[in-house]
PyMOL Python script that loads the backbone (N, CA, C, O; Angstrom):
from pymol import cmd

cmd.read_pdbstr("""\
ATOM      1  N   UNK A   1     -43.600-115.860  46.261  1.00  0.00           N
ATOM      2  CA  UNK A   1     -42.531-114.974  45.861  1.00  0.00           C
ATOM      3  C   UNK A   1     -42.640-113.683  46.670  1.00  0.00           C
ATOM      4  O   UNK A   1     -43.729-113.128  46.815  1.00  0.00           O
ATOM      5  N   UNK A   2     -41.432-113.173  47.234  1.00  0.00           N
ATOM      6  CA  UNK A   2     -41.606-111.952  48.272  1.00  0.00           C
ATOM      7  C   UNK A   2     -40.857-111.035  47.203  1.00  0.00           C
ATOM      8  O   UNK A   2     -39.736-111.187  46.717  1.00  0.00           O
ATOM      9  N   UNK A   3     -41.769-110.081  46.991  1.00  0.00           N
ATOM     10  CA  UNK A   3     -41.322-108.340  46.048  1.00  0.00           C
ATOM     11  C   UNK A   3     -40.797-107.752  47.284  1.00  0.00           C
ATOM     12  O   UNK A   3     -41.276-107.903  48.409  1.00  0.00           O
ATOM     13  N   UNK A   4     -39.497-106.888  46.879  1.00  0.00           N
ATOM     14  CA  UNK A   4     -38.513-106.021  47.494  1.00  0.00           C
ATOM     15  C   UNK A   4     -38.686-104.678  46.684  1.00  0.00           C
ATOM     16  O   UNK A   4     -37.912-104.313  45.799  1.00  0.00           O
ATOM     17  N   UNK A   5     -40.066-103.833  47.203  1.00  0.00           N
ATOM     18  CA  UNK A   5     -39.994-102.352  46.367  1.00  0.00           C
ATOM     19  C   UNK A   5     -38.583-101.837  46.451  1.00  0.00           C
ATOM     20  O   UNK A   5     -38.060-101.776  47.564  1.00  0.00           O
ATOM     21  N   UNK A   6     -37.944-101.476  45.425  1.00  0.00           N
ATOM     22  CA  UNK A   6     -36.656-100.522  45.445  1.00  0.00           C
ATOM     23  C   UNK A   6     -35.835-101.225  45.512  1.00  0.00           C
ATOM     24  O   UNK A   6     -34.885-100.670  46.065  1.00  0.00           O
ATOM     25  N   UNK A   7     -35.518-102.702  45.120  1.00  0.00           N
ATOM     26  CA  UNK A   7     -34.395-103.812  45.607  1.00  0.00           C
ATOM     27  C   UNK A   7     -33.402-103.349  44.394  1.00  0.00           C
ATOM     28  O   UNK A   7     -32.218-103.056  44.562  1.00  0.00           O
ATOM     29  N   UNK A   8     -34.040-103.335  43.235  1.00  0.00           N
ATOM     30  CA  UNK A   8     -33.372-103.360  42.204  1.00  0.00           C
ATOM     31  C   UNK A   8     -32.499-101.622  42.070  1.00  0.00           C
ATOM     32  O   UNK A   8     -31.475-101.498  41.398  1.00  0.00           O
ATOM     33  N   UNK A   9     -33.038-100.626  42.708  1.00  0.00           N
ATOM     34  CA  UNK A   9     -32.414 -99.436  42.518  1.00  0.00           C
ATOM     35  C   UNK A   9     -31.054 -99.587  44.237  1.00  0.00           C
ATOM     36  O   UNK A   9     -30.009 -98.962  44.419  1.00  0.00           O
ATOM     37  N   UNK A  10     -31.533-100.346  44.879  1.00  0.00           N
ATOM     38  CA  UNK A  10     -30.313-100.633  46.061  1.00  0.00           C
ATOM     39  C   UNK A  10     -28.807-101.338  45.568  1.00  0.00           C
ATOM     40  O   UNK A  10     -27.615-101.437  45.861  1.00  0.00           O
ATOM     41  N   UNK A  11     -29.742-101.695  44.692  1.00  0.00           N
ATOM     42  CA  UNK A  11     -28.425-103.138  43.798  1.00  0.00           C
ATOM     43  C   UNK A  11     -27.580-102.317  43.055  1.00  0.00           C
ATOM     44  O   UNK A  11     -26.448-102.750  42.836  1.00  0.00           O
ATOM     45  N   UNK A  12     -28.043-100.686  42.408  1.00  0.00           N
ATOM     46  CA  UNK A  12     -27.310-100.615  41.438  1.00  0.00           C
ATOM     47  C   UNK A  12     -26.760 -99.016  42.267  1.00  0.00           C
ATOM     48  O   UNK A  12     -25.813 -98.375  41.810  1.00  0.00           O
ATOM     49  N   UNK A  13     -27.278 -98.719  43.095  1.00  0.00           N
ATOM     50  CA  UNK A  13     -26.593 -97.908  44.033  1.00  0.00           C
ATOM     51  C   UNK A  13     -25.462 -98.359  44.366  1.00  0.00           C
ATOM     52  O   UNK A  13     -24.520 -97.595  44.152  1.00  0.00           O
ATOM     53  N   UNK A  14     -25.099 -99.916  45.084  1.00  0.00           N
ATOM     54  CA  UNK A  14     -24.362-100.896  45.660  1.00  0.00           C
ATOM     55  C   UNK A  14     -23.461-100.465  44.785  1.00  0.00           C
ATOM     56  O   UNK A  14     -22.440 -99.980  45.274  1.00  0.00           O
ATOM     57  N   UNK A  15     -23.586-100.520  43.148  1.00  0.00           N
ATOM     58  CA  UNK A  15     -22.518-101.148  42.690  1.00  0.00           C
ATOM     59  C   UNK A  15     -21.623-100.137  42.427  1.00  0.00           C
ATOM     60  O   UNK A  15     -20.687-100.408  41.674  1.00  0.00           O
ATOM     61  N   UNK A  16     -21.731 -98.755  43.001  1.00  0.00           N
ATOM     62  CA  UNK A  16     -20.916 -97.693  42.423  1.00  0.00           C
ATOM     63  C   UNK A  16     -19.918 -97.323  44.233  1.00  0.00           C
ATOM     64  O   UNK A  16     -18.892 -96.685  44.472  1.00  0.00           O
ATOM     65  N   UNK A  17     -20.635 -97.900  44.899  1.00  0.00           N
ATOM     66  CA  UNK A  17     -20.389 -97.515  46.693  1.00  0.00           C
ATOM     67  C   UNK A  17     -19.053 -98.126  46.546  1.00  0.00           C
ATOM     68  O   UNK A  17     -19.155 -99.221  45.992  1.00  0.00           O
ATOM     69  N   UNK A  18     -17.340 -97.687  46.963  1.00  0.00           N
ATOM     70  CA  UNK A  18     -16.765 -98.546  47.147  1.00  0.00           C
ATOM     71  C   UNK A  18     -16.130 -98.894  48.567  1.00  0.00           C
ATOM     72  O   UNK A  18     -15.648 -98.007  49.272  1.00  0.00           O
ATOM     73  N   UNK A  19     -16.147 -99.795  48.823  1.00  0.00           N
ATOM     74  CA  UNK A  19     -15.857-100.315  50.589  1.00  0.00           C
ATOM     75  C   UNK A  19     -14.361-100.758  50.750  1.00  0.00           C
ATOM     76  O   UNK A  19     -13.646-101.074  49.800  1.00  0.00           O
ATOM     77  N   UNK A  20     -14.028-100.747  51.881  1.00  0.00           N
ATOM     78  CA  UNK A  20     -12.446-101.123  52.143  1.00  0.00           C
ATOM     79  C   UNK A  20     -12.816-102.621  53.100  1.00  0.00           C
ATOM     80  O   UNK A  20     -13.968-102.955  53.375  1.00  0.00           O
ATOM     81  N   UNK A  21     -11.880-103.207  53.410  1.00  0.00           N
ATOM     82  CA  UNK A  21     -11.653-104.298  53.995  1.00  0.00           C
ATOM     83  C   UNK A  21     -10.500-103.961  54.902  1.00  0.00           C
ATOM     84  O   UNK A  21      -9.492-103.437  54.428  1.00  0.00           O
ATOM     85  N   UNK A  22     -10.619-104.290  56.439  1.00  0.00           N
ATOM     86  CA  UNK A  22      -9.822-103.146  57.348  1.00  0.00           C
ATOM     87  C   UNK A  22      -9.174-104.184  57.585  1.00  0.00           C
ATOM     88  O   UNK A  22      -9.892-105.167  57.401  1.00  0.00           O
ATOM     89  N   UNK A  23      -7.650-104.576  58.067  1.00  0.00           N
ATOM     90  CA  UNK A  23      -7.388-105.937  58.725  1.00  0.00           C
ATOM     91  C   UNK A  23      -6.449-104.943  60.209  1.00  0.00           C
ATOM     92  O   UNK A  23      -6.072-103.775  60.304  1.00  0.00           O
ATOM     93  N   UNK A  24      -6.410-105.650  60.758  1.00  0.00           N
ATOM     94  CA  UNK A  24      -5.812-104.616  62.073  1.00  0.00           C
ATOM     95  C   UNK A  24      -4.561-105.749  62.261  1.00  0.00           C
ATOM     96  O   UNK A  24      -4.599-106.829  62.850  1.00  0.00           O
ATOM     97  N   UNK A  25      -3.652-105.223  61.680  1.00  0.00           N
ATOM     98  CA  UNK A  25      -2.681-105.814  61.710  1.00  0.00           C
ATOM     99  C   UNK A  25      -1.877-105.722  62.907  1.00  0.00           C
ATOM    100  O   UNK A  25      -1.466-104.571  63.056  1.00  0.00           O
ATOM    101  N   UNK A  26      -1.341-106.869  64.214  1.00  0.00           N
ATOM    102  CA  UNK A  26      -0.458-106.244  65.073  1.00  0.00           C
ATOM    103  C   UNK A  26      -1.270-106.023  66.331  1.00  0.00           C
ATOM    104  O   UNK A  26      -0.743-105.477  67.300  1.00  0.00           O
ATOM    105  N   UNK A  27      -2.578-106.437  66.358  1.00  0.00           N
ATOM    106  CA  UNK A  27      -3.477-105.887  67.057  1.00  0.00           C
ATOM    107  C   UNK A  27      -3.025-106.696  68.495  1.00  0.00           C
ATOM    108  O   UNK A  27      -2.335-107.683  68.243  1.00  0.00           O
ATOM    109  N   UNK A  28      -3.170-106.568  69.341  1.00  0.00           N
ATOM    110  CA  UNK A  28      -2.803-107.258  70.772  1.00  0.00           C
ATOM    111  C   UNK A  28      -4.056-108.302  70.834  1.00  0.00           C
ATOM    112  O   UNK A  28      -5.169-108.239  70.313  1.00  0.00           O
ATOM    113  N   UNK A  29      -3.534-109.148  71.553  1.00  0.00           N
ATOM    114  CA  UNK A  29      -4.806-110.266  72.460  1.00  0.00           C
ATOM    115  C   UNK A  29      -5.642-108.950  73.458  1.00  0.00           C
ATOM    116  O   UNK A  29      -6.815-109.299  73.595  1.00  0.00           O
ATOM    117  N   UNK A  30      -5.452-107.973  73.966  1.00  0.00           N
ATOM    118  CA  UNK A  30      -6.309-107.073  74.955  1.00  0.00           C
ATOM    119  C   UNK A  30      -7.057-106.654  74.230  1.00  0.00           C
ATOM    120  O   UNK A  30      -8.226-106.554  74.603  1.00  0.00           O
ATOM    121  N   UNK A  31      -6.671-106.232  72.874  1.00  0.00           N
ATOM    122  CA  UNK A  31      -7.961-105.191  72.623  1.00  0.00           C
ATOM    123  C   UNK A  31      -8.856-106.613  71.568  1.00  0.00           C
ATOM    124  O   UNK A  31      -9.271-106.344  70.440  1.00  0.00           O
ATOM    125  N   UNK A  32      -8.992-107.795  72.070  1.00  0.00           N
ATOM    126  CA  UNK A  32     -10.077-107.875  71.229  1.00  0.00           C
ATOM    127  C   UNK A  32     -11.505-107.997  71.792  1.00  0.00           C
ATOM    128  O   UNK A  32     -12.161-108.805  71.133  1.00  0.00           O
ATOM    129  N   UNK A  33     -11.942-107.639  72.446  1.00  0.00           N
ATOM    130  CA  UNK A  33     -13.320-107.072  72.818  1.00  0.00           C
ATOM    131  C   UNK A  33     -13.543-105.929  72.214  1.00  0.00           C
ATOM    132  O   UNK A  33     -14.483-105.882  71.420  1.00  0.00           O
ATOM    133  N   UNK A  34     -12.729-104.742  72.451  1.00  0.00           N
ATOM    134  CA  UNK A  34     -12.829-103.536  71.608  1.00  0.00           C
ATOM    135  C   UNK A  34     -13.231-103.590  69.973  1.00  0.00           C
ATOM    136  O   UNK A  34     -14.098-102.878  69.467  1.00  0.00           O
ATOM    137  N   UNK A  35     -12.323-104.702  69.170  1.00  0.00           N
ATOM    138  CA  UNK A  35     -12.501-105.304  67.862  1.00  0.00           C
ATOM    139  C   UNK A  35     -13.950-106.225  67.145  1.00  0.00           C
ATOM    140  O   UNK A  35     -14.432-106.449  66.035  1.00  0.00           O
ATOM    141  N   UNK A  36     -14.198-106.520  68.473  1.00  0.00           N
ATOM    142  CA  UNK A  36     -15.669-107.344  68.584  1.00  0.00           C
ATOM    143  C   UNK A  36     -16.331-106.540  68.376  1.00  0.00           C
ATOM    144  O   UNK A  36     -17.018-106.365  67.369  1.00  0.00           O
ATOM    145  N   UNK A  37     -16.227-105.848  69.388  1.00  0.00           N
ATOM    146  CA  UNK A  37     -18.252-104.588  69.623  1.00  0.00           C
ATOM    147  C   UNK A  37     -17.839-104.050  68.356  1.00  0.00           C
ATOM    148  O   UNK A  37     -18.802-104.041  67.589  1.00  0.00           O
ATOM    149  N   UNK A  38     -16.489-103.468  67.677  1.00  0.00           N
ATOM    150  CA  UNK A  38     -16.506-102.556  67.053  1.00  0.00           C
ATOM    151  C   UNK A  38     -17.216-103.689  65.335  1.00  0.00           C
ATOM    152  O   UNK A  38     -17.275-103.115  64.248  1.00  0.00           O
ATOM    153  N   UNK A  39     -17.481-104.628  65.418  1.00  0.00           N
ATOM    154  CA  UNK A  39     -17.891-105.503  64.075  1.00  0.00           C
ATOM    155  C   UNK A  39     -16.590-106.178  63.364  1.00  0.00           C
ATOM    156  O   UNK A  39     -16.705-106.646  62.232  1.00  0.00           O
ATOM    157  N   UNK A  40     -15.170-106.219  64.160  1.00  0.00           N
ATOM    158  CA  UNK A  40     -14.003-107.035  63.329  1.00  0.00           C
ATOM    159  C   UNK A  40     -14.440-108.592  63.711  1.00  0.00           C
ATOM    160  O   UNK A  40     -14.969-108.952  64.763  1.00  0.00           O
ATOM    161  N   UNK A  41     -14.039-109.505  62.453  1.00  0.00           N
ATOM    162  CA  UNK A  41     -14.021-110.960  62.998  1.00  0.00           C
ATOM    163  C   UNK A  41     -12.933-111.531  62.776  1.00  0.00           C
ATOM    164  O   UNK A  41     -12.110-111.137  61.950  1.00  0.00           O
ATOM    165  N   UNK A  42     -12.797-112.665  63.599  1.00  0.00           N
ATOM    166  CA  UNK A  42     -11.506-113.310  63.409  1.00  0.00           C
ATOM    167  C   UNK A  42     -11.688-115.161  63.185  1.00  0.00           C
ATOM    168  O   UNK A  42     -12.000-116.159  63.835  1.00  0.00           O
ATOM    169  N   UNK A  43     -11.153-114.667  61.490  1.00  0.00           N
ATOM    170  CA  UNK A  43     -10.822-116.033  60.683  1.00  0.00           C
ATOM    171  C   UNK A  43     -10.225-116.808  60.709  1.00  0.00           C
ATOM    172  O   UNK A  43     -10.716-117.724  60.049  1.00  0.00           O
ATOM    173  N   UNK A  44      -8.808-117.191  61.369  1.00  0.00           N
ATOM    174  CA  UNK A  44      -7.362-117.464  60.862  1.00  0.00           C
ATOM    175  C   UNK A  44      -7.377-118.697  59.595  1.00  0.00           C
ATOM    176  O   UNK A  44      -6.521-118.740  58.712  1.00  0.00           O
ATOM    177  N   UNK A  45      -8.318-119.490  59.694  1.00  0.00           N
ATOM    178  CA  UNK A  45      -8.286-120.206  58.716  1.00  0.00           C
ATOM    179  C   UNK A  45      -8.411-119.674  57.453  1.00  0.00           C
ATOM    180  O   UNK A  45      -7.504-119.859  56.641  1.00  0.00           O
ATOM    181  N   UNK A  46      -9.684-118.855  57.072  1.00  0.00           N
ATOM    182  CA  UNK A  46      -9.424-117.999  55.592  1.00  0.00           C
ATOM    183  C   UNK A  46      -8.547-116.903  55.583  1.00  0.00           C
ATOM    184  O   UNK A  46      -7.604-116.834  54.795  1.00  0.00           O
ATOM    185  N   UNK A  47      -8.844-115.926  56.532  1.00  0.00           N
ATOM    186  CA  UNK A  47      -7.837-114.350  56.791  1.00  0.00           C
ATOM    187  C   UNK A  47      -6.789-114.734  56.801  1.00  0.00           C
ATOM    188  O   UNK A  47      -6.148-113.953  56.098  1.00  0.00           O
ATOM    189  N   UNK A  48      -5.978-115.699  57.275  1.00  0.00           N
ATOM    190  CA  UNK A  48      -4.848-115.684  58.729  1.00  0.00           C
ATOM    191  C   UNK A  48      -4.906-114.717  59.977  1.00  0.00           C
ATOM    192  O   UNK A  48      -5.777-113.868  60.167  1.00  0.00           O
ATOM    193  N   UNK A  49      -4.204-114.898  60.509  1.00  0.00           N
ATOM    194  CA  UNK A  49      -4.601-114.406  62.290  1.00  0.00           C
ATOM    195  C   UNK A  49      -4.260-113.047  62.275  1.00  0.00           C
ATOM    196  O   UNK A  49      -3.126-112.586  62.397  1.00  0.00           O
ATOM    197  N   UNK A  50      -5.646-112.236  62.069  1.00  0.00           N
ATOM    198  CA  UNK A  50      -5.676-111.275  61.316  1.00  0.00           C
ATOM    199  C   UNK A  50      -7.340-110.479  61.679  1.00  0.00           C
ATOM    200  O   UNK A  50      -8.209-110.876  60.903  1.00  0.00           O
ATOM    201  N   UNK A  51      -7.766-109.574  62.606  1.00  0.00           N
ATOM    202  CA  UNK A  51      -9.097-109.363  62.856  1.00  0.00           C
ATOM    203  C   UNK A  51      -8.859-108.187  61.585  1.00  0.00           C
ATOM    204  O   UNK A  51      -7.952-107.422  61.255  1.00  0.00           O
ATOM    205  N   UNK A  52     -10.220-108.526  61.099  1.00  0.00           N
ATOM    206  CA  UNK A  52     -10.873-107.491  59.971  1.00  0.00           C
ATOM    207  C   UNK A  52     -12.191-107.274  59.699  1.00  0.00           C
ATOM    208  O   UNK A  52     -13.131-107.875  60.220  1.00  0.00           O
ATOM    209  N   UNK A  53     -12.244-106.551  59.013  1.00  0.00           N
ATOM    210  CA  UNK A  53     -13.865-105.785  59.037  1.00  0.00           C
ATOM    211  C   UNK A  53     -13.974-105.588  57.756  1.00  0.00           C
ATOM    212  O   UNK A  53     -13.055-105.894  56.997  1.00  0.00           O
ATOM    213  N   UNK A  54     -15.408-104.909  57.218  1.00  0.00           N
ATOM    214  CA  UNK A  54     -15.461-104.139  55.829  1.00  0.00           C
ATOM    215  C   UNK A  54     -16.401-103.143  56.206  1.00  0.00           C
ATOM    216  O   UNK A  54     -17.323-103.284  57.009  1.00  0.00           O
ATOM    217  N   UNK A  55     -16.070-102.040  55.510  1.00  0.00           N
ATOM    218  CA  UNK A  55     -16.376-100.790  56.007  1.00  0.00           C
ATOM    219  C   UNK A  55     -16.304 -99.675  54.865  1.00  0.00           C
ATOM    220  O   UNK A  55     -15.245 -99.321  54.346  1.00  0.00           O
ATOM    221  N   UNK A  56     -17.839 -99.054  54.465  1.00  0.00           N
ATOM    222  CA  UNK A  56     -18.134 -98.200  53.765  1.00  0.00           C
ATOM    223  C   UNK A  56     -16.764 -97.043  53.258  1.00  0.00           C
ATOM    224  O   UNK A  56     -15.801 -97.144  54.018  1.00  0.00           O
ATOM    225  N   UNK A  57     -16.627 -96.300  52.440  1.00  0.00           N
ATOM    226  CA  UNK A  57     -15.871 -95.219  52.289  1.00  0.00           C
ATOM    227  C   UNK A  57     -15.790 -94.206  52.717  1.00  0.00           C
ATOM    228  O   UNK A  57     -14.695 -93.694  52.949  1.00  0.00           O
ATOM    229  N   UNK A  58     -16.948 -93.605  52.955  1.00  0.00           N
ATOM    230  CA  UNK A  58     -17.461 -92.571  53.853  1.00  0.00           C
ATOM    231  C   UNK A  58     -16.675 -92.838  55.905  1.00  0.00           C
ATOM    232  O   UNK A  58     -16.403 -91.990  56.754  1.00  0.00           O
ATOM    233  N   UNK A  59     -16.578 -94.346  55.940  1.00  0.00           N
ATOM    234  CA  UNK A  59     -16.151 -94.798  57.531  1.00  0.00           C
ATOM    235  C   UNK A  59     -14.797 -94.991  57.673  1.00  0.00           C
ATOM    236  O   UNK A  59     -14.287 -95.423  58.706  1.00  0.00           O
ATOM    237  N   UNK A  60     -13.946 -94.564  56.269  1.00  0.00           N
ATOM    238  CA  UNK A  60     -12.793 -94.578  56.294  1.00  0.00           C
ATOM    239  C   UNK A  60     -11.985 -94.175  57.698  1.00  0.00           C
ATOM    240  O   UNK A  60     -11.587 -95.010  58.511  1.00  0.00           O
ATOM    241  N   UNK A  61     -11.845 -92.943  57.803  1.00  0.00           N
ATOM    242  CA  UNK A  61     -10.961 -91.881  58.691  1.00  0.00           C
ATOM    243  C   UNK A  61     -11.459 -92.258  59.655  1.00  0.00           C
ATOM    244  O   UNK A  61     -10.662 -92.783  60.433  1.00  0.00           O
ATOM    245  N   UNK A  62     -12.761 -92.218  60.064  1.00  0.00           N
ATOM    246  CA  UNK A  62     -13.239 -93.138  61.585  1.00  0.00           C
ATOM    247  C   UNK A  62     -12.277 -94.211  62.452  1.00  0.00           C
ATOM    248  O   UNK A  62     -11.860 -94.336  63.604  1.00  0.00           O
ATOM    249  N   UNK A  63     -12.182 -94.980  61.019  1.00  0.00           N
ATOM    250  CA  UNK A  63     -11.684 -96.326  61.658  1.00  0.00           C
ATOM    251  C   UNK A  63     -10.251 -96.013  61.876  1.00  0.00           C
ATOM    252  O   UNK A  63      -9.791 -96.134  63.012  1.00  0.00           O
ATOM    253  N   UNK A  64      -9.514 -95.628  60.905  1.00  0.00           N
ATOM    254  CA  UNK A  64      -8.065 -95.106  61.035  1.00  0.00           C
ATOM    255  C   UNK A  64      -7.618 -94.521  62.846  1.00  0.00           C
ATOM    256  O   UNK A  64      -6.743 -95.011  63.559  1.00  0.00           O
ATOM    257  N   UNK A  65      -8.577 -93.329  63.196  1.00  0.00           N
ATOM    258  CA  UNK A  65      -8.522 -92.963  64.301  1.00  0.00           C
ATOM    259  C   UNK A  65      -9.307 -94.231  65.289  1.00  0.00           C
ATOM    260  O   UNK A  65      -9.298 -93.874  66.467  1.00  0.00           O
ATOM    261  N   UNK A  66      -9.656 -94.950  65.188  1.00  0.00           N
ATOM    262  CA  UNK A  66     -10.222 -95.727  66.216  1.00  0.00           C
ATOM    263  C   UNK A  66      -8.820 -96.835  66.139  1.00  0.00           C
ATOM    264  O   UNK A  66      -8.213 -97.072  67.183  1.00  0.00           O
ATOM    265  N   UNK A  67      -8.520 -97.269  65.246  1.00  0.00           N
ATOM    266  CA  UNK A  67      -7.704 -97.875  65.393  1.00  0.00           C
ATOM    267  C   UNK A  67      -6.506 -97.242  65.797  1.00  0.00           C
ATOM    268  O   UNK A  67      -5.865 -98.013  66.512  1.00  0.00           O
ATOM    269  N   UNK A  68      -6.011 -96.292  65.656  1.00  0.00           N
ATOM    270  CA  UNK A  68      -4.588 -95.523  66.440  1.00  0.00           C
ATOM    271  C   UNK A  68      -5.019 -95.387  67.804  1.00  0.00           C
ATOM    272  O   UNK A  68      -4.236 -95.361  68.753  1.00  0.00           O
ATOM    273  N   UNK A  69      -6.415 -95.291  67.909  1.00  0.00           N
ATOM    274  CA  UNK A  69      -6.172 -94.982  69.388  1.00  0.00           C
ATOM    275  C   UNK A  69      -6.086 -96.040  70.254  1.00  0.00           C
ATOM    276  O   UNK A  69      -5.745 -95.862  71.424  1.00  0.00           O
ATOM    277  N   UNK A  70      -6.434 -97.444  69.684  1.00  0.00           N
ATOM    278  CA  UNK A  70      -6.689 -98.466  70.211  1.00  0.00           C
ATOM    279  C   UNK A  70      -5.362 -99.117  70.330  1.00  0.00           C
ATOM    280  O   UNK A  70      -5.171 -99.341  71.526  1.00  0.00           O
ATOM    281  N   UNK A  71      -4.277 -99.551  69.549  1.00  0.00           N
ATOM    282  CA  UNK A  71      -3.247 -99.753  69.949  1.00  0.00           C
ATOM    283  C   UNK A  71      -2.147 -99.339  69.077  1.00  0.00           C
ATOM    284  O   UNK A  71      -2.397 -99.311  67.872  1.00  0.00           O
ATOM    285  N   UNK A  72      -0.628 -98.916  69.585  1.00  0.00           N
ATOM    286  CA  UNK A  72       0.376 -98.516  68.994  1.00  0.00           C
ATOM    287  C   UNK A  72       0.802 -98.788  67.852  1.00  0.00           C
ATOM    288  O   UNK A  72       1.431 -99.819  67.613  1.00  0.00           O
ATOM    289  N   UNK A  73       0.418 -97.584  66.679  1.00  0.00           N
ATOM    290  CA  UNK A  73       0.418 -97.464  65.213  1.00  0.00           C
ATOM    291  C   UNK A  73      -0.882 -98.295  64.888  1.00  0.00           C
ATOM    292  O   UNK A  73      -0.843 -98.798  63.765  1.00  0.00           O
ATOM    293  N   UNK A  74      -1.669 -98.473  65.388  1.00  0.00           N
ATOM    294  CA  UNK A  74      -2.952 -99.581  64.699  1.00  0.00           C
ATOM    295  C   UNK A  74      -3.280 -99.025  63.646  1.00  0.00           C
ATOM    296  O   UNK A  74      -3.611 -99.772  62.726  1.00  0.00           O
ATOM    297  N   UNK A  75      -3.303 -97.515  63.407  1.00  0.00           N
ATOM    298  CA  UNK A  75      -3.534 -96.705  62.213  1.00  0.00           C
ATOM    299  C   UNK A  75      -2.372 -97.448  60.739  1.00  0.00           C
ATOM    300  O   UNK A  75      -2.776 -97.996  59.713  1.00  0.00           O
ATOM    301  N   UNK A  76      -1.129 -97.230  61.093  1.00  0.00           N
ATOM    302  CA  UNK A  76      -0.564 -97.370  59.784  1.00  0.00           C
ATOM    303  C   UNK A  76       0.056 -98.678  59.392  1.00  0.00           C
ATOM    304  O   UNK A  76       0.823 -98.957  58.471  1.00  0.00           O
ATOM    305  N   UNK A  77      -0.682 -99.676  60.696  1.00  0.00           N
ATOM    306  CA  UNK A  77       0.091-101.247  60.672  1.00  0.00           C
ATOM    307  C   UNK A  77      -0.891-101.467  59.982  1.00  0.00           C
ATOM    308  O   UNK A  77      -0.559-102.057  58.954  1.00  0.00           O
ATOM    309  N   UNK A  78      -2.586-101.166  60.089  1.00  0.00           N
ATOM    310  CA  UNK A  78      -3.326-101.658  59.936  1.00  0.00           C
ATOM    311  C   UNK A  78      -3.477-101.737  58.264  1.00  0.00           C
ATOM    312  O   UNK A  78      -3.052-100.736  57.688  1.00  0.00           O
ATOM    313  N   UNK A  79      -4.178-103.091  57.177  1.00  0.00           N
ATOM    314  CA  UNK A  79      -3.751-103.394  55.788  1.00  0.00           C
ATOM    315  C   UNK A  79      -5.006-102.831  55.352  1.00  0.00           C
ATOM    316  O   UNK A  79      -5.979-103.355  55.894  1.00  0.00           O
ATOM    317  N   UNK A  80      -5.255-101.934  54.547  1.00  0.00           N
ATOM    318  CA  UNK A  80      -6.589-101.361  53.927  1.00  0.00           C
ATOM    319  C   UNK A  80      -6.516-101.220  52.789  1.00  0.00           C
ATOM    320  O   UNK A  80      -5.711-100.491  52.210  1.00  0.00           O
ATOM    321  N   UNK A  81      -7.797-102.265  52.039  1.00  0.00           N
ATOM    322  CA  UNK A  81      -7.865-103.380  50.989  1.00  0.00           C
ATOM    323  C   UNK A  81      -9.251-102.297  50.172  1.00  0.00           C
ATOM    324  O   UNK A  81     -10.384-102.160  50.634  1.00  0.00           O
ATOM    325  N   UNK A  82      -8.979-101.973  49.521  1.00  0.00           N
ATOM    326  CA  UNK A  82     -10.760-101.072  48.544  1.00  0.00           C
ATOM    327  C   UNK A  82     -10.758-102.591  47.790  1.00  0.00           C
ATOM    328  O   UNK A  82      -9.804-103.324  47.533  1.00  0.00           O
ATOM    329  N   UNK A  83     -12.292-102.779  47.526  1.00  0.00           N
ATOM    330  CA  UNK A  83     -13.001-103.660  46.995  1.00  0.00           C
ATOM    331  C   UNK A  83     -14.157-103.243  46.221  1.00  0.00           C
ATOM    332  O   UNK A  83     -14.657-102.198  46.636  1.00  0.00           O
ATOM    333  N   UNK A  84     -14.509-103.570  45.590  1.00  0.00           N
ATOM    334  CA  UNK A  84     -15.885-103.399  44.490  1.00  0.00           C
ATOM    335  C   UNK A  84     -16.873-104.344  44.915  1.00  0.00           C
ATOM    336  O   UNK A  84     -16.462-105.154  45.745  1.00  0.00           O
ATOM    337  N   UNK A  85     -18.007-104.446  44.580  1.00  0.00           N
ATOM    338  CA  UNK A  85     -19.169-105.213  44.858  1.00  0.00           C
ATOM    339  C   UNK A  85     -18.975-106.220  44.355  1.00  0.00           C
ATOM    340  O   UNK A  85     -19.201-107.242  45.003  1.00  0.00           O
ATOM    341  N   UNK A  86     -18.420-106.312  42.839  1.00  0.00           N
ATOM    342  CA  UNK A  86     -18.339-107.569  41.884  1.00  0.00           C
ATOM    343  C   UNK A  86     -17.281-108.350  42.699  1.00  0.00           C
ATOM    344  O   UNK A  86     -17.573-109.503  43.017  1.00  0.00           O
ATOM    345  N   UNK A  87     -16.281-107.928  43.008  1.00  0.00           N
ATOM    346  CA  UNK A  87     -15.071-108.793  44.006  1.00  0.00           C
ATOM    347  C   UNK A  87     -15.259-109.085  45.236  1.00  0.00           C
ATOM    348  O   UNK A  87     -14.503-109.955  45.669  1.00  0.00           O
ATOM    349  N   UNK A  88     -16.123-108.592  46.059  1.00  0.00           N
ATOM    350  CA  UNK A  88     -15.968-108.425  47.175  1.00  0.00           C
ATOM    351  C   UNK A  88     -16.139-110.013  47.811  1.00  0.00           C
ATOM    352  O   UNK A  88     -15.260-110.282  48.630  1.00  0.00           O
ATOM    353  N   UNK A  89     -17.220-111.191  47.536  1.00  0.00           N
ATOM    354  CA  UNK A  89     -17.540-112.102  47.969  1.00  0.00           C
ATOM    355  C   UNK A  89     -16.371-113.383  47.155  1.00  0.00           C
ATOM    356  O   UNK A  89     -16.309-114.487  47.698  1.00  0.00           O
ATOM    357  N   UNK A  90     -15.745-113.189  46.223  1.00  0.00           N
ATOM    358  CA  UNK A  90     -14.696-113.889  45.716  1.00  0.00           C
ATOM    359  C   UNK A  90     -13.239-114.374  46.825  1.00  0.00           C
ATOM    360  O   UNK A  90     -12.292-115.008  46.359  1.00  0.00           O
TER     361      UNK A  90
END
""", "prot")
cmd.dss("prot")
cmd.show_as("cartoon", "prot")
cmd.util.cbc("prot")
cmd.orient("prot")
């Protein structure tokens, strides 16, 4: 059996953190290298054809501006989903 000092105080930190789910809606075939390095993946079978990410609250506004700068309106095309810990893997 492997002990995780502090696993149990990470778990309940987790559960108050809330995260978004980024989908970059509209995104071009060019920028997906940019979407790669940046950690988006692309599902189409579960997502639909649709690169997305999940991304802390605090990384909100980051991404907003990374995505406007990356392609035309990527900021307000893009679908941003808040999730809870309990939902998130459902």
């Amino acid at each position: 059996m492997h002990r995780q000092p502090g696993a149990l105080k990470q778990l309940i930190a987790s559960e108050a953190r809330l995260e978004y789910v980024v989908e970059a809606v509209g995104a071009p075939f060019d920028v997906k290298d940019s979407l790669k390095a940046r950690g988006y993946r692309w599902n189409p079978e579960k997502h639909g054809k649709v690169w997305r990410t999940v991304i802390d609250e605090s990384q909100l506004m980051e991404e907003k501006a990374f995505l406007a700068a990356l392609y035309h309106r990527g900021d307000s095309r893009s679908e941003i989903i808040p999730i809870k810990s309990r939902t998130r893997f459902i």
